[in-house]
Each structure stands twice: as structure tokens, then as C-alpha cells.
C-alpha positions in Angstrom: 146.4 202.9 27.5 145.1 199.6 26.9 142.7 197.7 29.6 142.5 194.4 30.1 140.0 193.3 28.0 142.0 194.6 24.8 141.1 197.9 24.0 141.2 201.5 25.4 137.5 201.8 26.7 137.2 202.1 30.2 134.9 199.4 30.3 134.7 195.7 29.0 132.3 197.0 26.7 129.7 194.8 24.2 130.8 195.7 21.1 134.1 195.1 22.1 133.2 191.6 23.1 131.6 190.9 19.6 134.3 192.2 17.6 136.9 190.2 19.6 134.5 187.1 19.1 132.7 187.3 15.7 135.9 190.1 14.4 132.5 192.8 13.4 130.1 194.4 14.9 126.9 192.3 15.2 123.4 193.1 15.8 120.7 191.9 18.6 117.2 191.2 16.7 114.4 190.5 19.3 111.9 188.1 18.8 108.6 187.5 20.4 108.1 183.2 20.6 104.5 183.6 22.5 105.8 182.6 26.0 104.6 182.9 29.5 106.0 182.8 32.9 105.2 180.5 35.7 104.3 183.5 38.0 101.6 185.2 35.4 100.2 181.9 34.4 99.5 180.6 38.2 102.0 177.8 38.5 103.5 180.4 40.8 101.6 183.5 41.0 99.8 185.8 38.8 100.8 189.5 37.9 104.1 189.2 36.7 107.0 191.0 38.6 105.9 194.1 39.9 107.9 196.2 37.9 107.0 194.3 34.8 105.0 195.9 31.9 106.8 193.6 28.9 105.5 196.2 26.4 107.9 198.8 27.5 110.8 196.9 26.5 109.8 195.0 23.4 110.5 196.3 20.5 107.6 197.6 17.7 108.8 194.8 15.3 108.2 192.1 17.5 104.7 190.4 17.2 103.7 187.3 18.9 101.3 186.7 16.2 103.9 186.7 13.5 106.1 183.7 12.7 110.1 183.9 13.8 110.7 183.7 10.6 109.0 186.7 9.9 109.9 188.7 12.8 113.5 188.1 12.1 112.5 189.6 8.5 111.2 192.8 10.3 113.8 192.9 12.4 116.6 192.8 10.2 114.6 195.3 8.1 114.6 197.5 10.8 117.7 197.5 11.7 119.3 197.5 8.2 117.6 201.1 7.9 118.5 202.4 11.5 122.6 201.2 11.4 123.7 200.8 8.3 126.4 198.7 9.2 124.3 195.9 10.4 125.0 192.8 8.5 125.1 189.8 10.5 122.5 189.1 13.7 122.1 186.9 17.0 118.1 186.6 17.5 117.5 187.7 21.7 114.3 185.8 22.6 113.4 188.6 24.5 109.9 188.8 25.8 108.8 187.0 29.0 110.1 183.4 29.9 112.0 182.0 27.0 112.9 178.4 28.4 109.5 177.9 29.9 108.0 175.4 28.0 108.5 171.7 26.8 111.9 170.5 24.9 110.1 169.9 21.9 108.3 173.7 21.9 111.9 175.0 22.3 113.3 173.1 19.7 111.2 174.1 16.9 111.4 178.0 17.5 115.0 178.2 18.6 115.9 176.1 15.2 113.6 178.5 13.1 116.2 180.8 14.3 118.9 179.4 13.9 117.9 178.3 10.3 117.6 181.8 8.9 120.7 182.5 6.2 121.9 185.9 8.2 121.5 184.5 12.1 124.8 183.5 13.4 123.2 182.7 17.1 120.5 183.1 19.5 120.6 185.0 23.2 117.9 184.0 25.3 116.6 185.3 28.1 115.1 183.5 31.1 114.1 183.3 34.4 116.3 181.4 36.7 113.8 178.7 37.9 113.0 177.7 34.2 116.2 175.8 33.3 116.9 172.5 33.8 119.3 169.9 33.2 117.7 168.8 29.7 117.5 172.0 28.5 121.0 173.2 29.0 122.1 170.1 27.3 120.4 170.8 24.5 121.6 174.4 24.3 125.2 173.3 24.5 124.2 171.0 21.9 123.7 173.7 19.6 126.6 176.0 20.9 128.8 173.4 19.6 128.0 175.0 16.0 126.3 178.7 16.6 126.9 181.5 19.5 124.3 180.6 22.5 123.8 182.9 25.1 121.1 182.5 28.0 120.5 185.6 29.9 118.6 185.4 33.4 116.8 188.2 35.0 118.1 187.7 38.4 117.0 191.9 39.5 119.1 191.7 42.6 120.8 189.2 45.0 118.8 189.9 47.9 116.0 187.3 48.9 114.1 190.0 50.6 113.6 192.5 47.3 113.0 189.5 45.4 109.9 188.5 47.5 108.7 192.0 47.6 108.7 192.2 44.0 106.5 188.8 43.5 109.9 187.2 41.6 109.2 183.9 42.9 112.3 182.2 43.0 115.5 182.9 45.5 118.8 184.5 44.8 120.3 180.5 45.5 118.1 179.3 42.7 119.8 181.9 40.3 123.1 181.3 41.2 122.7 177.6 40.5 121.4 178.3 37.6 124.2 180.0 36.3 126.4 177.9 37.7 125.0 174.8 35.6 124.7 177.2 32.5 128.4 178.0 32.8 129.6 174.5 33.7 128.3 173.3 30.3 130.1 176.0 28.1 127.3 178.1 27.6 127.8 181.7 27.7 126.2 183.3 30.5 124.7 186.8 31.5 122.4 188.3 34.0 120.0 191.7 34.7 120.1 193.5 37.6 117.4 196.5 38.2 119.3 199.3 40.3 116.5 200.9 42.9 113.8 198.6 43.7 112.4 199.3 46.8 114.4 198.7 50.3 117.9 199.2 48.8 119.9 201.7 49.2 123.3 202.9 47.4 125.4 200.9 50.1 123.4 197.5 49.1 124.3 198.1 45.4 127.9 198.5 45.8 127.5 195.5 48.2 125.9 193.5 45.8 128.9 193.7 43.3 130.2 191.4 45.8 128.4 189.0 45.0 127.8 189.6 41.2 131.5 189.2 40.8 131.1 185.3 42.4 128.7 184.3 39.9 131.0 182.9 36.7 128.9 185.6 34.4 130.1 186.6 31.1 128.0 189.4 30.8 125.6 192.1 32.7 123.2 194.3 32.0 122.0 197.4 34.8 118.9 199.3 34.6 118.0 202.1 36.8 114.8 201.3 38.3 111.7 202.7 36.0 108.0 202.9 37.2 105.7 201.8 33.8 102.0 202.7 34.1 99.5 199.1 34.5 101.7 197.4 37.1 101.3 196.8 40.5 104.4 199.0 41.8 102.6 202.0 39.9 99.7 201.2 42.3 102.6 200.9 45.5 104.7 204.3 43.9 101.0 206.1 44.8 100.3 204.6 48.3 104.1 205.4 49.3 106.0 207.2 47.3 108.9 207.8 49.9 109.8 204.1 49.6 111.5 205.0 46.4 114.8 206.3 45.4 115.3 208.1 42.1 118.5 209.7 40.6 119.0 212.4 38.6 121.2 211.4 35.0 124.3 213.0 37.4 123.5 211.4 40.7 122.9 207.9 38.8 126.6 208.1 37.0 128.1 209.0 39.9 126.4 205.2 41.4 127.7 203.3 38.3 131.2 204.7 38.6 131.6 203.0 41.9 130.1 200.1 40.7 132.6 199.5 37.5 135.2 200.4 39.3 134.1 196.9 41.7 133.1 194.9 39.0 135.1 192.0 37.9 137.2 193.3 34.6 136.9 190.6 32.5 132.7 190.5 33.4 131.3 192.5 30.0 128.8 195.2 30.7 126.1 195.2 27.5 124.3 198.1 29.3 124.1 200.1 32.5 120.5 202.1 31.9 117.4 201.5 29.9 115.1 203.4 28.2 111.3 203.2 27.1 108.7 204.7 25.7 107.5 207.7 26.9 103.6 206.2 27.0 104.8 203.8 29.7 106.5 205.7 32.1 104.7 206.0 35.8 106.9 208.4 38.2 110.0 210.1 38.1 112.2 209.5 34.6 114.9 211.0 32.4 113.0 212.0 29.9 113.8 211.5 26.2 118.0 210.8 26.8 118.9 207.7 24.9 121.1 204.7 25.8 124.1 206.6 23.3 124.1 209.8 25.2 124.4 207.9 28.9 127.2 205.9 27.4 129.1 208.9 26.1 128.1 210.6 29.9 130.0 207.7 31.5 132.7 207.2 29.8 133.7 210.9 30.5 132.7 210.8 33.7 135.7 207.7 33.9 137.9 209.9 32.2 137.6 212.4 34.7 137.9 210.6 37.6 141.1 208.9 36.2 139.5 205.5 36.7 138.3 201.5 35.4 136.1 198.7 35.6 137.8 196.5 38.2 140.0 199.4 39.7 139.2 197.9 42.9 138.4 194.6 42.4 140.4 191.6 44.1 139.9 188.2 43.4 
């Protein structure tokens, strides 16, 4: 059977995406520019999110005291010994806020890039209240001769998890933002954390609701992770109960219901995450990578004789 999206996954899936797109598989190279945020540098707060530990999730080739150039080197180095098939690459500006800082900074490290021989585009991920008008502009600028992508950590679509979580900016202000990143062209995807404290199973399958309004080309899921040297380490020990972990079964069983809501043609470029063993704080999953969930999931849609967007309705 084929789905709607072209092939016989059960899924929109990420590869799939690429290969209808580029016609071969491509490969995500993070980068670390040397950015900030405005709610670790004061202009909004200081700490970060509280789930944040940015070292969990950056990749041991990435160096912010290397050049792009360099990184994207590494990188490809990297990844040219770990999938041999990798021959062509979009650079993910991955680490922190990567819009949050003057046109002119932007400029010069997103060209860098985009100058490399073997870089066909660049995904960048952002914070919703670090776009503007200007700097979507530009980006469609560029997307009118490379793949752009701008990926916003949104983490959920309820005001009062994003408060709780020191986020610092709305659920409005990240659906405008992806409404004026979509209006120009741009390709468009978001990050939702699955867990945070105060929601329950019934506000994530709520929340699809929503996700499905935004005009997203892609998603990404985690499962809530505790990493050690942030502040909801310091709230897991003062109240532990507020927190809901899954087993690998239990948390399968969640994104089941959730595909089957989700808008079809929406892509899904992951559903878990992993990290480092050295940063996790809490409950976790151990050593299971990304490759073994995915093969988990698709079997468990197999058995249940179901799809991404089974029950969706426009």
C-alpha cells in the first residue's frame, strides 16, 4: 500500500522527504556559530530553558572555537566514516539561538556555509521571538538558490508549561512566527518536548490540534529527558511526583495516537532523542538508539493496522 506522502512507510518520514526533494539521501552536519539566547544572556532572563543543557545534544564535532568552515570539515569527516553513503549535506545551525544576532553577523556565517563545495543548504534552528521581518527576507533571499529550513523550538503550545519552563515567549508568538516564515516560502519545522511538567497524555493528543493549524513542514518529538546541571534537575529532586516517565512500550503506545492525529502531509524527522549517558538526571532508556525506536514504531503501526493522519480531518 502506498500512503499519501508516496511511499509505503507508515509515516511521512525524513528521508523520504529528502529523497522526494534532493532525489538521495542527504545528510544533517551541525554546526556551532557561537550564539546566545536572549533568556541566558539577560535580555530576558538568565538560565536558559529549564530542561536545557545544550551539551547533551551537540554533537562531539561541533566546536564554537573552530571556524564553520572547519566544523563543516569535521563534520563531513565524521559522517563520511559513520554512513558511508553520505555524499551531499545541509549544515543545521544547531546549538542555542541561531537568528539571534545582527543581519550582518548572520550573513557572514550562514554564507560560509553555504560557500562550502559539498553544502546544498542550511537548516537553522531558532527560537520563535528571534525572527523578524528582515531576517526572513533575507533567508528567502537565499532559498531562491539553496534549501533553507528554519526550525523553532516551540516545546509545547500551552502558555502555562512555557512559563514554567522559563521559555520566555508565548505559544501566539510562535505561531506567528511560523506563520511569517511560511508566508515567505521558507520551509518550516518545529520541536515539541513530550512530558514537561503539568501535562498529561490527554494534553498531548490535544495538542496535535493545534500542531496540525500551524502551516509546518516538518516536526520533531522528544520524550522529555532530565540532564544533570539544569534547573529542572534541581525541581526533579524537590518533587519528583510532578513528573511523568514512560517506559520504551508505554511511550510508543503515546506516539501511535499521536501520528495517527497528525496532519499526513506534516513530515516527522524524529519522535525520541537520545544523549549521552554523562548527562542524563532521572529516569531514561538507557543505551537504545534513535534506529531501534524507529524500527519499534513502525511495527508497532503494523500491528495496529494503522497511519499518520488515520484520524485527521481538515
Amino acid at each position: 500500500m502506498s500512503y499519501p506522502w508516496g511511499d509505503e512507510r507508515r509515516y511521512n518520514s525524513y528521508a523520504g522527504y529528502f529523497r522526494r526533494h534532493f532525489g538521495r539521501r542527504m545528510q544533517k552536519l551541525s554546526v556551532d556559530a557561537g550564539f546566545t539566547c536572549p533568556n541566558r544572556d539577560g535580555k530576558l532572563a538568565t538560565g536558559g530553558c529549564t530542561f536545557c543543557n545544550n551539551g547533551a545534544f551537540t554533537p562531539s564535532y561541533c566546536s564554537r572555537g573552530l571556524s564553520i568552515t572547519r566544523q563543516i570539515e569535521e563534520g563531513i569527516a565524521f559522517h563520511r566514516w559513520r554512513y558511508r553513503e553520505a555524499q551531499r549535506y545541509l549544515v543545521y545551525f544547531q546549538s542555542f539561538s541561531n537568528t539571534y544576532a545582527p543581519l550582518e553577523v548572520l550573513r557572514a556565517r550562514y554564507e560560509e556555509a553555504l560557500a562550502h563545495p559539498e553544502v546544498d543548504g542550511l537548516v537553522i534552528g531558532t527560537r520563535p521571538d528571534c525572527v523578524d521581518a528582515e531576517k526572513l527576507d533575507y533567508l528567502a533571499s537565499l532559498a531562491r538558490k539553496k534549501y533553507i529550513a528554519v526550525e523553532y523550538g516551540i516545546e509545547s503550545v500551552y502558555d502555562r508549561t512555557l512559563q514554567a519552563v522559563n521559555r520566555g515567549h508565548d505559544f501566539a508568538t510562535a505561531a506567528q512566527a511560523v506563520q511569517m516564515t511560511a508566508e515567505r516560502g521558507l520551509r518550516c519545522g518545529a520541536h515539541f518536548i513530550l512530558g514537561l511538567p503539568g501535562e498529561d497524555e490527554e494534553d498531548m493528543l490535544a495538542a496535535v490540534e493545534q500542531i496540525n493549524q500551524l502551516p509546518l513542514d516538518t516536526v520533531k518529538f522528544h520524550q522529555l529527558q532530565i540532564f544533570r546541571d539544569t534547573p529542572m534537575a534541581a525541581e526533579y529532586d524537590q518533587a519528583p511526583e510532578r513528573f511523568r516517565f514512560w517506559t520504551v512500550e508505554e511511550y510508543l503506545d503515546l506516539m501511535v495516537e499521536i501520528f495517527r492525529r497528525l496532519r499526513p502531509d506534516v513530515v516527522v524527522e524524529r519522535f525520541a532523542s537520545e544523549a549521552p549517558p554523562r548527562y542524563h538526571y532521572g529516569p531514561n532508556w538507557g543505551l537504545i538508539r534513535n534506529e531501534q525506536l524507529w524500527s519499534k514504531l513502525e511495527k508497532r503501526l503494523e500491528e495496529r493496522a494503522t497511519f499518520q493522519g488515520e484520524l485527521f480531518r481538515p
